[in-house]
N, CA and C atoms as a LAMMPS dump frame, in Angstrom:
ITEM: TIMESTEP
0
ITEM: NUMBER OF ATOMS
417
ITEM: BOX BOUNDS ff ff ff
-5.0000000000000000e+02 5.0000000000000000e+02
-5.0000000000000000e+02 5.0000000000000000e+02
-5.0000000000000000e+02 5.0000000000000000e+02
ITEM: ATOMS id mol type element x y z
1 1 1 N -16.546 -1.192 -3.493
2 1 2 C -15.31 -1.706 -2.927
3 1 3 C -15.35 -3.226 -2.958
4 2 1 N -14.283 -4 -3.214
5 2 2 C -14.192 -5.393 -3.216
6 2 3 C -14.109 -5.682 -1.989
7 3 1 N -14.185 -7.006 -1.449
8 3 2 C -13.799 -7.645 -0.268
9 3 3 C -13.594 -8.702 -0.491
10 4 1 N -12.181 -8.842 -0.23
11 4 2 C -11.034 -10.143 -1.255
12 4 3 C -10.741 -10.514 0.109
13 5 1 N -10.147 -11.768 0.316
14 5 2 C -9.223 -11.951 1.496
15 5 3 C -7.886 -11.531 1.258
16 6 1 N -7.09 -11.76 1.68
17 6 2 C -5.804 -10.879 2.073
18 6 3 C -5.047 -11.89 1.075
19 7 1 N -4.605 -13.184 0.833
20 7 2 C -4.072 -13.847 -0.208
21 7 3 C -4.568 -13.811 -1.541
22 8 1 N -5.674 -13.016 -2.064
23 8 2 C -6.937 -12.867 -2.824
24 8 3 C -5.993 -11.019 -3.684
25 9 1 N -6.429 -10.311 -2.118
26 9 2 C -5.726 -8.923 -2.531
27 9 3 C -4.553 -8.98 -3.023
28 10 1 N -3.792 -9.345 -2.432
29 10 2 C -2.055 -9.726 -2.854
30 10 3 C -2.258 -10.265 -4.146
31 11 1 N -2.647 -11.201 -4.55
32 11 2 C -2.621 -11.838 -5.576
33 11 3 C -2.851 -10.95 -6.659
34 12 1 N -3.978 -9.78 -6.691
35 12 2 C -4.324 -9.344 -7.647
36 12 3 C -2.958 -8.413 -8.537
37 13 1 N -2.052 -8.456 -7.438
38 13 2 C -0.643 -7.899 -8.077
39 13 3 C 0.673 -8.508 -8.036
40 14 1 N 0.195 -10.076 -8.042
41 14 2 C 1.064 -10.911 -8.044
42 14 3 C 2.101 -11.2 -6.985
43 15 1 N 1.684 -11.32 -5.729
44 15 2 C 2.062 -11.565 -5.009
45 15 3 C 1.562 -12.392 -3.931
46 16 1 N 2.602 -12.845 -3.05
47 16 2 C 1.696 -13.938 -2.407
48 16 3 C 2.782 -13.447 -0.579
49 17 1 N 1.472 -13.301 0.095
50 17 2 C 2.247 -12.76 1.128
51 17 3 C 2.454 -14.286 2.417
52 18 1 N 3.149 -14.47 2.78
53 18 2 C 3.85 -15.155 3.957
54 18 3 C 2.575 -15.753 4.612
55 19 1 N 2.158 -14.907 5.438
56 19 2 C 0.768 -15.495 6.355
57 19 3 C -0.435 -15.195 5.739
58 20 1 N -1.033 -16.157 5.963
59 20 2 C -2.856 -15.465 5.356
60 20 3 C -3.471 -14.496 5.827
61 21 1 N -3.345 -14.211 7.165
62 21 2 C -3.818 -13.75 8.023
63 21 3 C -2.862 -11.956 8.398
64 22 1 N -1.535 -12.027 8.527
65 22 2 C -1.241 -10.999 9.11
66 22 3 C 0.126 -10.55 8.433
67 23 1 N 0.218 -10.772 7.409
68 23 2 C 1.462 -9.978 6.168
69 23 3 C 1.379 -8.51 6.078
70 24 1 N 1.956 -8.236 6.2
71 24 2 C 1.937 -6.46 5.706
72 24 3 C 2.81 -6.269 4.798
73 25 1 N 3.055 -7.123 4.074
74 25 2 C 4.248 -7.001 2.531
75 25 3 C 4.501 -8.148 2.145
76 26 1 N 4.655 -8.118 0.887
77 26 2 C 5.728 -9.236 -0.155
78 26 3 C 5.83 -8.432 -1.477
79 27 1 N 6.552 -9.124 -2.15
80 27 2 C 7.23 -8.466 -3.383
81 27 3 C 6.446 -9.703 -4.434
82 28 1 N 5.938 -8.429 -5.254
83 28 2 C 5.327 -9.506 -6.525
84 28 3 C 6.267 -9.724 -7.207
85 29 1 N 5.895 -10.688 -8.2
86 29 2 C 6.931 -11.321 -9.501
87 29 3 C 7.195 -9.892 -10.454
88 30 1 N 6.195 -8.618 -10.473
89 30 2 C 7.042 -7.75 -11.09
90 30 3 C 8.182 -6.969 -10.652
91 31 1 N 8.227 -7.045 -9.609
92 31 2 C 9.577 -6.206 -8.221
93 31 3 C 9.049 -5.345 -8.071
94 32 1 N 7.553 -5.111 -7.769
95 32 2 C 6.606 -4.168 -7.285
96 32 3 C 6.673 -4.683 -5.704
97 33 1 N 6.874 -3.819 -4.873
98 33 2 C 6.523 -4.502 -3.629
99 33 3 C 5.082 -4.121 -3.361
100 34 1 N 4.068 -4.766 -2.032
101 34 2 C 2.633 -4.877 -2.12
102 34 3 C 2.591 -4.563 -0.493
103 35 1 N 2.162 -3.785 -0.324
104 35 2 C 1.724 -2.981 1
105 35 3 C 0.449 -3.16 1.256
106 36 1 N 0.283 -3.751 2.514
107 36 2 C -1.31 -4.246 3.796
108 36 3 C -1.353 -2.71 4.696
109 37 1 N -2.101 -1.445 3.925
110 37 2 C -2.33 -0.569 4.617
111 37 3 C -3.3 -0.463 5.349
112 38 1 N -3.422 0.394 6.33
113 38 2 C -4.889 0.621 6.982
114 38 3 C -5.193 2.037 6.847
115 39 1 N -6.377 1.772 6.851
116 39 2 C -7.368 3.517 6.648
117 39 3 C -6.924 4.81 7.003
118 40 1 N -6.612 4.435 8.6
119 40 2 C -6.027 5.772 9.836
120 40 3 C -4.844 6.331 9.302
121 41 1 N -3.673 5.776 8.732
122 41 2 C -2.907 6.159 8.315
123 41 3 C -2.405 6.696 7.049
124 42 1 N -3.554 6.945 6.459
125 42 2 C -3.307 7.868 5.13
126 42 3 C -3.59 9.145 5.328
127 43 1 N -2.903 10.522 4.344
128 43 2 C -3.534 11.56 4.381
129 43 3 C -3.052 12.39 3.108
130 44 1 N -3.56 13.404 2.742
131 44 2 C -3.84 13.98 1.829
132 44 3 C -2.587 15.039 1.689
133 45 1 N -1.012 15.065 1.752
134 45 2 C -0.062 16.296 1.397
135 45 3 C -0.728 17.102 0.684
136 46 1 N -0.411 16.723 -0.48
137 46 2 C -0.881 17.252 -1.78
138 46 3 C -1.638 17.02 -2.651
139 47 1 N -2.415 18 -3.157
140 47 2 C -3.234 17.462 -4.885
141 47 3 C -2.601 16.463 -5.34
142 48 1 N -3.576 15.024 -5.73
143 48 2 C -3.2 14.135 -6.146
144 48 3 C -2.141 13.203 -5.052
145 49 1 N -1.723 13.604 -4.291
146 49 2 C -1.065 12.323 -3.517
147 49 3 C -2.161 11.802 -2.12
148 50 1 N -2.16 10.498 -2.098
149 50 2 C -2.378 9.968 -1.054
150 50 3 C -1.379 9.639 -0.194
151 51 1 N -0.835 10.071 1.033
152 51 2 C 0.352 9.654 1.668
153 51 3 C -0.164 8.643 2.54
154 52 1 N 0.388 7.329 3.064
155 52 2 C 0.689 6.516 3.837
156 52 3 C 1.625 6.831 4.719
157 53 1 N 1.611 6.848 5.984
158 53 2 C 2.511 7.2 6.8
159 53 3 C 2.805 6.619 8.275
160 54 1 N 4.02 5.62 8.787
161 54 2 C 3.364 5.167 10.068
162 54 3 C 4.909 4.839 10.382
163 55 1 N 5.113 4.021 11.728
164 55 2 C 6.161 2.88 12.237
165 55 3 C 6.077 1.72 12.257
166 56 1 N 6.978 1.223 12.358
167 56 2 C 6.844 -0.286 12.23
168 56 3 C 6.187 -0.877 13.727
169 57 1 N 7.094 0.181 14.778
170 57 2 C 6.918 0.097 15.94
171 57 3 C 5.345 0.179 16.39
172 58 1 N 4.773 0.98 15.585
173 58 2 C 3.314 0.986 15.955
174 58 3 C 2.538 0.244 15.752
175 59 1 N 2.851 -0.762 14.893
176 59 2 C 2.305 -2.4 13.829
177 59 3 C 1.764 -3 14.946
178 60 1 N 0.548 -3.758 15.127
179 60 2 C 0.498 -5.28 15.88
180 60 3 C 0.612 -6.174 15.21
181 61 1 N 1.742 -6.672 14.895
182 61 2 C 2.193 -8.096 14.204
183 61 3 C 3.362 -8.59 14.95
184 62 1 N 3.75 -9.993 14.548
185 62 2 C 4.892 -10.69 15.198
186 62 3 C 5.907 -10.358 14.16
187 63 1 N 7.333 -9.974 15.113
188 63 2 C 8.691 -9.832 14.921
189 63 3 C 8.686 -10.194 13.688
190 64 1 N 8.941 -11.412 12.73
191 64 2 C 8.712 -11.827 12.117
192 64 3 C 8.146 -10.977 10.481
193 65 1 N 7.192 -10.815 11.152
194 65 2 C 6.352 -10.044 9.696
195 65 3 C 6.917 -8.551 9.817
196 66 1 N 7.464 -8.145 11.275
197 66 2 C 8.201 -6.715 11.051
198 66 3 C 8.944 -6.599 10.53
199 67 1 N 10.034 -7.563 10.646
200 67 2 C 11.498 -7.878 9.862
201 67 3 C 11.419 -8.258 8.26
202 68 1 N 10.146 -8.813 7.719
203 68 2 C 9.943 -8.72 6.555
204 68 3 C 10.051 -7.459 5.952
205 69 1 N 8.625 -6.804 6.518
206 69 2 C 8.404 -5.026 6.41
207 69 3 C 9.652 -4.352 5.977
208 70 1 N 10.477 -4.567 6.967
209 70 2 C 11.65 -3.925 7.153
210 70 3 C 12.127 -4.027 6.241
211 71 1 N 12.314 -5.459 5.839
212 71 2 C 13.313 -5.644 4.395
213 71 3 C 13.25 -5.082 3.318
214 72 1 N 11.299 -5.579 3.164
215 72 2 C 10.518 -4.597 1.981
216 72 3 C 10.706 -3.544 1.458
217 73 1 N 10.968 -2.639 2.806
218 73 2 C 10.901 -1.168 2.463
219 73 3 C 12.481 -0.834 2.251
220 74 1 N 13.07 -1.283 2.723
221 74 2 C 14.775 -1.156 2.473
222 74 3 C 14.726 -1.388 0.936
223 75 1 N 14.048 -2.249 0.146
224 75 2 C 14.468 -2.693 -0.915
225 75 3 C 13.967 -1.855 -1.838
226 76 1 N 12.222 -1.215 -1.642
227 76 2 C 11.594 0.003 -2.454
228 76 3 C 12.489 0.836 -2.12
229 77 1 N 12.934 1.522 -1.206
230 77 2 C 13.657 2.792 -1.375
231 77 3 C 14.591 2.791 -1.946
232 78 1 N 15.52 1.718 -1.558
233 78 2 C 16.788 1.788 -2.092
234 78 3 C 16.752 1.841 -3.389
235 79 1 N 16.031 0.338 -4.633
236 79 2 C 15.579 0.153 -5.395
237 79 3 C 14.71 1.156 -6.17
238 80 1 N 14.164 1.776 -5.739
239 80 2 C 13.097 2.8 -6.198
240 80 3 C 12.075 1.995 -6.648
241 81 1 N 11.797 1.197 -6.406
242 81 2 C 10.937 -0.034 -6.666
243 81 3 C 9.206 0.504 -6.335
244 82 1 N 8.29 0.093 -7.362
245 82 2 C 6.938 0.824 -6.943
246 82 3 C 6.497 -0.026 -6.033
247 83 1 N 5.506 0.172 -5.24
248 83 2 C 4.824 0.171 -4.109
249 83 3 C 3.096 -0.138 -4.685
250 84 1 N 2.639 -0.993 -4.385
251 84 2 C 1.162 -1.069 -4.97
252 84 3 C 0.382 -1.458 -3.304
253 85 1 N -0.76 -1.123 -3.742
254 85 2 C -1.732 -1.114 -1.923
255 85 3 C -2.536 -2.057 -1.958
256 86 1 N -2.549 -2.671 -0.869
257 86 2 C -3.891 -3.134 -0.394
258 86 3 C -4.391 -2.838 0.563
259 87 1 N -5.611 -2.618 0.795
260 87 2 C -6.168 -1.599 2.118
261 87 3 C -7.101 -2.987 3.022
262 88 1 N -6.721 -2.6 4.295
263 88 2 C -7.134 -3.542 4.785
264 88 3 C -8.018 -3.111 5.899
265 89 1 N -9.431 -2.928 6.434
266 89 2 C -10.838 -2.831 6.774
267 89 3 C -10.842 -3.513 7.987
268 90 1 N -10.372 -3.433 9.143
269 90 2 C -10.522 -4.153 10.17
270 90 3 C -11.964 -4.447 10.236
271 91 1 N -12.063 -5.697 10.946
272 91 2 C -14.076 -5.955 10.835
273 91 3 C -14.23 -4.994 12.765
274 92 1 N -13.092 -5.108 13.713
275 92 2 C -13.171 -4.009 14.724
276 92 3 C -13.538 -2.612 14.833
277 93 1 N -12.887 -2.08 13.733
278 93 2 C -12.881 -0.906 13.404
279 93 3 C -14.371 -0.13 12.904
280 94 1 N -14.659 -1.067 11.742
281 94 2 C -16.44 -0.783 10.819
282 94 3 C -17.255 -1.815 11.38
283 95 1 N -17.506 -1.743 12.349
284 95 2 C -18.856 -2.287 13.157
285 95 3 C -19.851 -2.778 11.723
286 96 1 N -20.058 -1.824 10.68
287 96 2 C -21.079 -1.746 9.615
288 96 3 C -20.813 -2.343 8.849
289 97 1 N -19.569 -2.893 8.585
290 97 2 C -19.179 -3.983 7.968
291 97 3 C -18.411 -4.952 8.101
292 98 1 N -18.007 -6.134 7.048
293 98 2 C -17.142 -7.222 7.341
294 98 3 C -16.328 -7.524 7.686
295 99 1 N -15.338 -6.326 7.698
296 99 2 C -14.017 -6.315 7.251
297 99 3 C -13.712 -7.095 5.672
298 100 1 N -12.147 -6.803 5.609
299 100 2 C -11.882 -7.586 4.648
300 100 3 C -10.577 -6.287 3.888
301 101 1 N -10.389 -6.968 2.507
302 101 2 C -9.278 -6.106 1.569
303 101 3 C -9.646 -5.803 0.708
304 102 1 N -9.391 -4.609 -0.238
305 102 2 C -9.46 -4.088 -1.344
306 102 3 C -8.295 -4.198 -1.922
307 103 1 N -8.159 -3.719 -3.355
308 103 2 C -7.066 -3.299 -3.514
309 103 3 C -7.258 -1.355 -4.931
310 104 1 N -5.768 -1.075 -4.926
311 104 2 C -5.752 0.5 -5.464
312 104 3 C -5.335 0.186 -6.593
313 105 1 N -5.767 -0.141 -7.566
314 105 2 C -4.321 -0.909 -8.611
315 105 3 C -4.338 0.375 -9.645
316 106 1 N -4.928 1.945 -9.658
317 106 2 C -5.121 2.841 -9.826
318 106 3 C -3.455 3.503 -9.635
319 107 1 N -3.449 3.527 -8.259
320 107 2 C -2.201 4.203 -7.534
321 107 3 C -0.873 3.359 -7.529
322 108 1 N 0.118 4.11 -7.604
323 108 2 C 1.629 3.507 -7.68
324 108 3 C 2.609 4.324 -6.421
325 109 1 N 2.913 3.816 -5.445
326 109 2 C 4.048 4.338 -4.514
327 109 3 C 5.056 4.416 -4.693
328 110 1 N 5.76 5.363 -3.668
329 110 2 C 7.249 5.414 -4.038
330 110 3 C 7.426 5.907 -2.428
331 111 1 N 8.571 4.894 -1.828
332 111 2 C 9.111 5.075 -0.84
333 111 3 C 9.733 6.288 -0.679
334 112 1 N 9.364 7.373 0.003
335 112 2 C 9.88 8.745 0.414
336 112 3 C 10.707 9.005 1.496
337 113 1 N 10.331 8.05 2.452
338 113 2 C 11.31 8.099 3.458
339 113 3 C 11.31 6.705 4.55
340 114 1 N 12.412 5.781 4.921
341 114 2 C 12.029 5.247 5.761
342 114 3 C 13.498 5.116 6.713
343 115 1 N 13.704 5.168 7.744
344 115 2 C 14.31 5.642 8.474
345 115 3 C 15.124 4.294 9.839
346 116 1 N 14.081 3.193 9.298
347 116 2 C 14.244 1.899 10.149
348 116 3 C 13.194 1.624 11.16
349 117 1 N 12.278 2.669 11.086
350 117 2 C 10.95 2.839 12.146
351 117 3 C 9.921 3.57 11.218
352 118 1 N 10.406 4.878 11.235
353 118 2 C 9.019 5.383 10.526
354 118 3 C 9.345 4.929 8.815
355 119 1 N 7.792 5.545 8.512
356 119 2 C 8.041 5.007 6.869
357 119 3 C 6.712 5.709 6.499
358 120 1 N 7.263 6.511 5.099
359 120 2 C 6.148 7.196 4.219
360 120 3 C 6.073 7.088 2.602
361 121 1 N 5.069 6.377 2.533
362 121 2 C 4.81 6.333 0.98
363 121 3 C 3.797 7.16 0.369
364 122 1 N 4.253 7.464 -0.548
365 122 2 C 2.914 8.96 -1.793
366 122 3 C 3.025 8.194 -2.733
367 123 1 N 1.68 8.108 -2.964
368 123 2 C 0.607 7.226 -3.568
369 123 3 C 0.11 8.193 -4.409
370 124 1 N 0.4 8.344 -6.28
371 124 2 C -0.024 8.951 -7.156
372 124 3 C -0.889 8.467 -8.153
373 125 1 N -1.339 8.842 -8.938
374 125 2 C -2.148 7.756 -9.966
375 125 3 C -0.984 8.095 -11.615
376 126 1 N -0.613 6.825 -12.098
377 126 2 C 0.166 7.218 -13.173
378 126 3 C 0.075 8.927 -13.915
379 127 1 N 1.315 9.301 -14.386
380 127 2 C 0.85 10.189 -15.632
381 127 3 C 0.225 9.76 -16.947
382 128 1 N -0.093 8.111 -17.474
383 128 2 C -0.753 8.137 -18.153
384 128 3 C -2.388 7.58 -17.927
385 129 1 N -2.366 7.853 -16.625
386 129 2 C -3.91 7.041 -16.402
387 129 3 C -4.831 8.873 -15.771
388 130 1 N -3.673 10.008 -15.837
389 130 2 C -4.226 11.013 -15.714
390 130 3 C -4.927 11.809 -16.754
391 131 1 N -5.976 12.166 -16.285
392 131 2 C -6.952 13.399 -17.724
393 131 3 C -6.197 14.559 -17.619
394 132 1 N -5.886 14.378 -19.091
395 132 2 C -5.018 16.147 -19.069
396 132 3 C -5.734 16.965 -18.674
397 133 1 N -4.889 18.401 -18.457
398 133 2 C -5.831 18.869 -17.659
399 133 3 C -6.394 19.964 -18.854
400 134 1 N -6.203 19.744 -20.211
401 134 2 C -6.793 20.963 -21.106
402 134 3 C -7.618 19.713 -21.854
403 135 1 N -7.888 18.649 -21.573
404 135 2 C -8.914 17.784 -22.382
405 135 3 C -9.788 18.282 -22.297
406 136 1 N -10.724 18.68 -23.467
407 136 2 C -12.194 19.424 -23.65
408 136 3 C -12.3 20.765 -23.972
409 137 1 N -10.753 21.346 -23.357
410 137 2 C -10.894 22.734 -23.882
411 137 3 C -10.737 23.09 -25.323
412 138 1 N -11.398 24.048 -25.679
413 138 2 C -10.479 25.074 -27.236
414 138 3 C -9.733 26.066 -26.945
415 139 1 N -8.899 25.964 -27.393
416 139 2 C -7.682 27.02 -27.729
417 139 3 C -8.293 28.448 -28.641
């Protein structure tokens, strides 16, 4: 796993988020928007999806960076605009480690639902970065 700082992670998908410290979105130069996820809130629907799932309301950030969020996600859904991650490691949370950011540049989102509070993104890995699933076999 990398451990980038948070203007470091963003960057790696062209984006540059607002605060150094406590962004949970910006929109890269491709009209990918770039999501500051955390660990707790992912889970497994389905084969192959990673879901993200939370409120805004549940965030500790200032007004400010919510109303960004907000915008963000208004603009992926509406837009259908992909969604790329950065996962973010509280150093509170892993006692065992630093904290810090990664990033998924594997996985691509797509806003599924957001409602003005809650909000869920499924997190797939392209169809062309997938192994067919008859590679190796004979017919």
């Amino acid at each position: 796993m990398m451990n980038l700082t948070l203007i470091d992670a963003f960057g790696r998908f062209g984006a540059k988020p607002a605060s150094r410290l406590g962004s949970l979105s910006a929109m890269a130069a491709d009209g990918a928007m770039v999501l500051n996820c955390l660990p707790a809130h992912f889970g497994h629907p389905a084969r192959g999806v990673l879901r993200y799932e939370t409120r805004l309301s549940a965030a500790q950030a200032e007004s400010k960076v919510l109303t960004t969020l907000s915008e963000h996600l208004t603009q992926a859904r509406d837009g259908g605009l992909p969604v790329r991650m950065v996962v973010t490691f509280p150093k509170h949370e892993q006692p065992d480690r630093v904290g810090g950011h990664h990033v998924r540049p594997d996985l691509i989102g797509k806003v599924v639902e957001f409602d003005g509070d809650r909000f869920v993104i499924d997190f797939t890995r392209p169809q062309a970065a997938r192994p067919a699933l008859t590679a190796g076999r004979r017919k």
